[in-house]
C-alpha positions as CSV (number, residue, x, y, z in Angstrom):
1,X,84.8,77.4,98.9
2,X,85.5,74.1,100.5
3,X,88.6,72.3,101.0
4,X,89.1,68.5,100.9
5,X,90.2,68.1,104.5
6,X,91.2,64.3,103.5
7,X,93.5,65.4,100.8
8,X,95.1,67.9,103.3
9,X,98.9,67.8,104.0
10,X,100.4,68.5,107.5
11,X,103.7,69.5,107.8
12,X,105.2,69.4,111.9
13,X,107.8,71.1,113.0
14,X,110.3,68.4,114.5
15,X,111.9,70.4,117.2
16,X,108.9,70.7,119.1
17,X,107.6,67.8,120.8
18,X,104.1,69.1,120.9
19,X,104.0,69.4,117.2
20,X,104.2,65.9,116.6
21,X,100.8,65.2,118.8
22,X,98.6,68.2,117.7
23,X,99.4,67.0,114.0
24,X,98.3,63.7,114.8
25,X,94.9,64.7,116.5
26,X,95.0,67.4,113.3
27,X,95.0,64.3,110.9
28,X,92.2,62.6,113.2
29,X,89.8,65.2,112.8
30,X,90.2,65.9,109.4
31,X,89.9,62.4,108.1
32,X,93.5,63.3,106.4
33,X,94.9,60.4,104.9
34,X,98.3,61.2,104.0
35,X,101.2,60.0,105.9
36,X,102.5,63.5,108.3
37,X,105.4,65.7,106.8
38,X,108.5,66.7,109.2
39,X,110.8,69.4,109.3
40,X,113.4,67.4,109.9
41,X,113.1,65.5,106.3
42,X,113.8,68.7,104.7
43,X,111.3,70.1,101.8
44,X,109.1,67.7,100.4
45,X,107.7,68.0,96.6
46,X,104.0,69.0,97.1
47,X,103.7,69.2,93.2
48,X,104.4,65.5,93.1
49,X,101.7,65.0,96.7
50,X,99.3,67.7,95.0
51,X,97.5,68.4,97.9
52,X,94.1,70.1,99.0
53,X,96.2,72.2,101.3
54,X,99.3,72.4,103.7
55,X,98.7,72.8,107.3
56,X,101.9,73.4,109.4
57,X,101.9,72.8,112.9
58,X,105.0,75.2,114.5
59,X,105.3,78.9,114.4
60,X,105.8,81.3,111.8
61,X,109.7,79.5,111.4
62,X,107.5,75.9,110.4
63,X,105.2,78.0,108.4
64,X,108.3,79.9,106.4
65,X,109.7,76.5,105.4
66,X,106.5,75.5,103.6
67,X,105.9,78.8,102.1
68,X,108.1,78.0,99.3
69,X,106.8,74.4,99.2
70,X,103.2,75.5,98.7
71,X,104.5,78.6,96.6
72,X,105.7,76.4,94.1
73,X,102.8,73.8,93.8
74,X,100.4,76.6,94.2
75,X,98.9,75.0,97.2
76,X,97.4,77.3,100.4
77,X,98.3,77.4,103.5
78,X,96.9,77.3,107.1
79,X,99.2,77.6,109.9
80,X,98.7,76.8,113.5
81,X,100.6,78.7,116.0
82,X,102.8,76.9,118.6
83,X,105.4,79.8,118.6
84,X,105.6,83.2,120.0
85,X,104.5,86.2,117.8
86,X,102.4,84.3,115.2
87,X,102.5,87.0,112.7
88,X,101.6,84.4,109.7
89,X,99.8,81.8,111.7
90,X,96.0,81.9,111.8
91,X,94.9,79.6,114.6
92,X,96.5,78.9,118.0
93,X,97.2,75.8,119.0
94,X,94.3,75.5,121.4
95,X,91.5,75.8,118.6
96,X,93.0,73.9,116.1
97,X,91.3,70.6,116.5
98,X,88.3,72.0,116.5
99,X,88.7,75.5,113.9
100,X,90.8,73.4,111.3
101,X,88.2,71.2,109.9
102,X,85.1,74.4,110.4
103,X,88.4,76.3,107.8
104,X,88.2,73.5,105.5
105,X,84.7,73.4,105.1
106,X,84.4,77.0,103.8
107,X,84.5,78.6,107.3
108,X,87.2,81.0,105.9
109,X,86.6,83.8,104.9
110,X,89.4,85.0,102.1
111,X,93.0,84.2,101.0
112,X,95.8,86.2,101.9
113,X,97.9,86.3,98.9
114,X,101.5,87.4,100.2
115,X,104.2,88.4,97.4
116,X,107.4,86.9,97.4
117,X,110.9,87.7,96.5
118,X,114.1,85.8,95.3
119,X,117.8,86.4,95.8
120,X,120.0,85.3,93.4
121,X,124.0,84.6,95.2
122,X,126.8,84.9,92.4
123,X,129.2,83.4,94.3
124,X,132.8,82.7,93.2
125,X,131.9,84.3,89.5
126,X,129.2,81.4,89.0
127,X,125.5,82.2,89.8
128,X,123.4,80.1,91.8
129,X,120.2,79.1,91.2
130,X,117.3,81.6,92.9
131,X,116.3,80.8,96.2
132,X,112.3,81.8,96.7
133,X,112.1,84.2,100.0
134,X,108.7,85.0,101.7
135,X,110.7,87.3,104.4
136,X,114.0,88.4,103.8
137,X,117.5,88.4,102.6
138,X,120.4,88.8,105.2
139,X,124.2,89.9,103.6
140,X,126.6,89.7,106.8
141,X,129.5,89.2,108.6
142,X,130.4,85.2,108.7
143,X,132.8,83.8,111.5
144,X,134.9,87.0,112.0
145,X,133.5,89.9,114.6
146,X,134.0,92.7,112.7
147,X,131.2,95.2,110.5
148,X,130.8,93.7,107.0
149,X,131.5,96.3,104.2
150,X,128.2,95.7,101.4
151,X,127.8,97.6,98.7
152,X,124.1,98.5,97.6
153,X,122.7,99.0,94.6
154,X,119.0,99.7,93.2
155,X,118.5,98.9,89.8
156,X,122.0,99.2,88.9
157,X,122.1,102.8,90.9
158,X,124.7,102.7,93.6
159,X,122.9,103.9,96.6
160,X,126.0,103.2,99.6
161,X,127.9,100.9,101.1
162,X,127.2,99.8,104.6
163,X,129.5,99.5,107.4
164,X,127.3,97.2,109.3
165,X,126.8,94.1,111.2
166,X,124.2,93.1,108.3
167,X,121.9,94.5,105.6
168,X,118.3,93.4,105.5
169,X,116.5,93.0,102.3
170,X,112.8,92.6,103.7
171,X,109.8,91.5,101.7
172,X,106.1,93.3,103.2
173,X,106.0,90.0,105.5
174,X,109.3,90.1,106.2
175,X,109.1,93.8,107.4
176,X,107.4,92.8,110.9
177,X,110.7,90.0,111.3
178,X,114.4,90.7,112.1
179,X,114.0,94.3,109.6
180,X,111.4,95.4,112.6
181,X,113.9,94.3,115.4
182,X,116.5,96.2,113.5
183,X,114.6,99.5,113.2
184,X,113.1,99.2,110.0
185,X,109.3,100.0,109.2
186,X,106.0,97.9,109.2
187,X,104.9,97.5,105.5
188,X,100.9,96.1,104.9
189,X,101.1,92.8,103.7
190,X,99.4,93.0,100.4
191,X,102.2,96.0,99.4
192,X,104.9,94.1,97.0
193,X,107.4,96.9,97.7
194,X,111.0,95.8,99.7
195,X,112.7,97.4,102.4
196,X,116.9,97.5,102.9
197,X,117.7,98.1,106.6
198,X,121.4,97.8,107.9
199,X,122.0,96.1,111.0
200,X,123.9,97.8,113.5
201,X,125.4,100.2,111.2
202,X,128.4,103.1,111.3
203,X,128.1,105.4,108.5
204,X,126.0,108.3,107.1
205,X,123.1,106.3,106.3
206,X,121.7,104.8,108.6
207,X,117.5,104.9,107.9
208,X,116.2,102.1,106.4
209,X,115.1,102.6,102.6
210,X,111.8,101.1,101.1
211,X,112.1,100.5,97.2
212,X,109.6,99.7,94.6
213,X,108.3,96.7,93.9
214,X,109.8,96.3,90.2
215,X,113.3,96.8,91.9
216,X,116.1,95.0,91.7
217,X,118.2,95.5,94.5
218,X,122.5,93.9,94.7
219,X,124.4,93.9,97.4
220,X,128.1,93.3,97.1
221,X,130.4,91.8,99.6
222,X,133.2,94.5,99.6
223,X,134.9,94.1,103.2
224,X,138.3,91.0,103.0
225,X,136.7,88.6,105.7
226,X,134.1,86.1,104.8
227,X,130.3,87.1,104.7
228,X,126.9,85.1,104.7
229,X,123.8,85.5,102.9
230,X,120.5,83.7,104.5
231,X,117.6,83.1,103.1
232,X,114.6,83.1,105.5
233,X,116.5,82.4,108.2
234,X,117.7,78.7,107.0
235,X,119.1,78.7,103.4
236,X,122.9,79.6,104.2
237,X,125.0,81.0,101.3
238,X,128.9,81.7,101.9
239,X,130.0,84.6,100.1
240,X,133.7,86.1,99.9
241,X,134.8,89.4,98.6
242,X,133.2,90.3,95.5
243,X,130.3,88.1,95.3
244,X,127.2,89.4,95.0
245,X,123.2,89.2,96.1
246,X,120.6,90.6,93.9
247,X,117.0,90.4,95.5
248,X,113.9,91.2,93.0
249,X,110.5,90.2,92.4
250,X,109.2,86.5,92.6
251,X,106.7,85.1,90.3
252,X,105.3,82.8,93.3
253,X,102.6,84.0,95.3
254,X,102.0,82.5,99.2
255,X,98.3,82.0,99.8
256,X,96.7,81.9,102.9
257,X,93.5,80.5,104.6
258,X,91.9,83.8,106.7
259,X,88.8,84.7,108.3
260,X,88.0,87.9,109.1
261,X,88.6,91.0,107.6
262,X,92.0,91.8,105.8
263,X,92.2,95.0,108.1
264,X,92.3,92.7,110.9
265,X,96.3,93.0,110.5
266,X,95.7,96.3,112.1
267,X,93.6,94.8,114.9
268,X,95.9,92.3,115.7
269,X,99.3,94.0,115.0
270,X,100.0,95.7,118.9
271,X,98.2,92.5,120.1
272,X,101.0,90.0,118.5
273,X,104.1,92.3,119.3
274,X,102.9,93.0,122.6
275,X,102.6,89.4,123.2
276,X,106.2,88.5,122.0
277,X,107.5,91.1,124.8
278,X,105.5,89.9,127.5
279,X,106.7,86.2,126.5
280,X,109.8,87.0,126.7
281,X,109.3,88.8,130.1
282,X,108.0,86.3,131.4
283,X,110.5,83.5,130.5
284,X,113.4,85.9,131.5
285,X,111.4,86.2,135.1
286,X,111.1,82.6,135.1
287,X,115.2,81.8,134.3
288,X,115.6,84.5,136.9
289,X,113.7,82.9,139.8
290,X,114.7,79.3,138.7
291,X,118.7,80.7,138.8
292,X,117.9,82.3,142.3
293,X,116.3,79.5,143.6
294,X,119.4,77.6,142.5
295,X,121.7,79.8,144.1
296,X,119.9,79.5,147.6
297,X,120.0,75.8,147.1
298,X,124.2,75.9,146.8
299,X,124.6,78.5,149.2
300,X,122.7,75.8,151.8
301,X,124.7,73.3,150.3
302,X,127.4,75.0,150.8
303,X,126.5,75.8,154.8
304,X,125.4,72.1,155.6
């Protein structure tokens, strides 16, 4: 079905500076005619814009931030990859002028609907309001260096309590994110159950521990030094001894543009970590010969 590409809304991601340019030759092509959204102005109310669609131009950090933008206004979502892995991006940077508009004109193929979670902070006694997560919740140590004591629960079952740097509550999405760097497994994305994986953790649990979707899982702040929740990465929440987390089931759904088949997350899974490492490689090669190349310089310097 097609899109209206001049209702479409573009969101950039404001610490890159070629975000700002791609979104402006995005806007070009598709005849777009609203003024360009910025990370750095915080979340916007697409409900009130009641767009076509949002197109982010970052990585998957730029497409995180509008999930729960277009979540709530029930709005897709079509991201273009300027990052590294790219795990919820659909077109590189590259091929967006020219695949954006062919996207909007029917050339996908389904939606990817993702599910979503919430984590509740009771902080202080008083609860907060929910906070809508499409990856994961983190409950850890704030300023201090020291493991963070958390008690966890599932469905009002205690289950342990972590000595750890952190403990992961990871959505299906959020289970290739910081829960895969921290040992946890790869869930598919259409699966709506969660995942709790401690960070860095001494005790006698240490596996990571995937719970039903229904679940309601609390984690309690036990240890006497401050802690931290975050919420996908940028909603910070300070938490103290006693306060609680509990992460369950979101109504909202995140909805995707895609083309191809849904089993492509198979095809493409290797391909995107692989390409993460070899990134990384290669910019720790680069620093390397850039410091070297320094150090001759000095050492010249040094002997004129």
């Amino acid at each position: 079905m097609a899109i209206d590409p001049t209702n479409a809304a573009i969101l950039c991601n404001a610490a890159s500076e070629r975000a700002r340019p791609l979104a402006e030759a995005l806007a070009k092509a598709l005849g777009a005619r609203r003024p360009l959204l910025s990370t750095a102005d915080g979340e916007s109310d697409l409900a009130a814009l009641s767009p076509s669609v949002l197109i982010t131009v970052g990585g998957d950090g730029t497409l995180l931030r509008a999930a729960r933008m277009a979540a709530e206004a029930d709005v897709p979502l079509l991201g273009v990859n300027l990052g590294r892995l790219g795990f919820l991006t659909e077109i590189e940077a590259a091929d967006a002028v020219r695949l954006a508009p062919e996207y909007l004109a029917g050339g996908y193929t389904w939606m990817d609907e993702r599910r979503m979670a919430q984590a509740e902070a009771r902080a202080g006694g008083a609860p907060r309001s929910p906070v809508a997560i499409l990856n994961d919740a983190v409950v850890g140590r704030g300023r201090i260096a020291h493991l963070t004591r958390v008690g966890v629960s599932v469905n009002g079952v205690e289950l342990t309590t972590y000595q750890a740097d952190a403990v992961i509550v990871a959505t299906a999405t959020g289970s290739t994110a910081y829960a895969l760097a921290a040992g946890g497994p790869i869930l598919y994305p259409a699966s709506g159950d969660l995942v709790i994986v401690p960070v860095a953790t001494h005790g006698d649990l240490d596996a990571p521990v995937v719970v039903p979707a229904e679940s309601s899982v609390e984690l309690v702040v036990k240890s006497a030094h401050d802690a931290i929740m975050t919420a996908d990465g940028f909603v910070d929440v300070p938490l103290t001894q006693g306060d609680a987390v509990t992460v369950s089931a979101s109504p909202r759904r995140a909805r995707f543009l895609r083309a191809g088949s849904p089993d492509r997350f198979y095809e493409t899974l290797v391909y995107r970590l692989r390409r993460g490492s070899e990134q990384s490689v290669s910019i720790a090669r680069r620093l390397a010969a850039e410091g070297a190349a320094l150090h001759r310089a000095e050492e010249a310097s040094d002997g004129g």
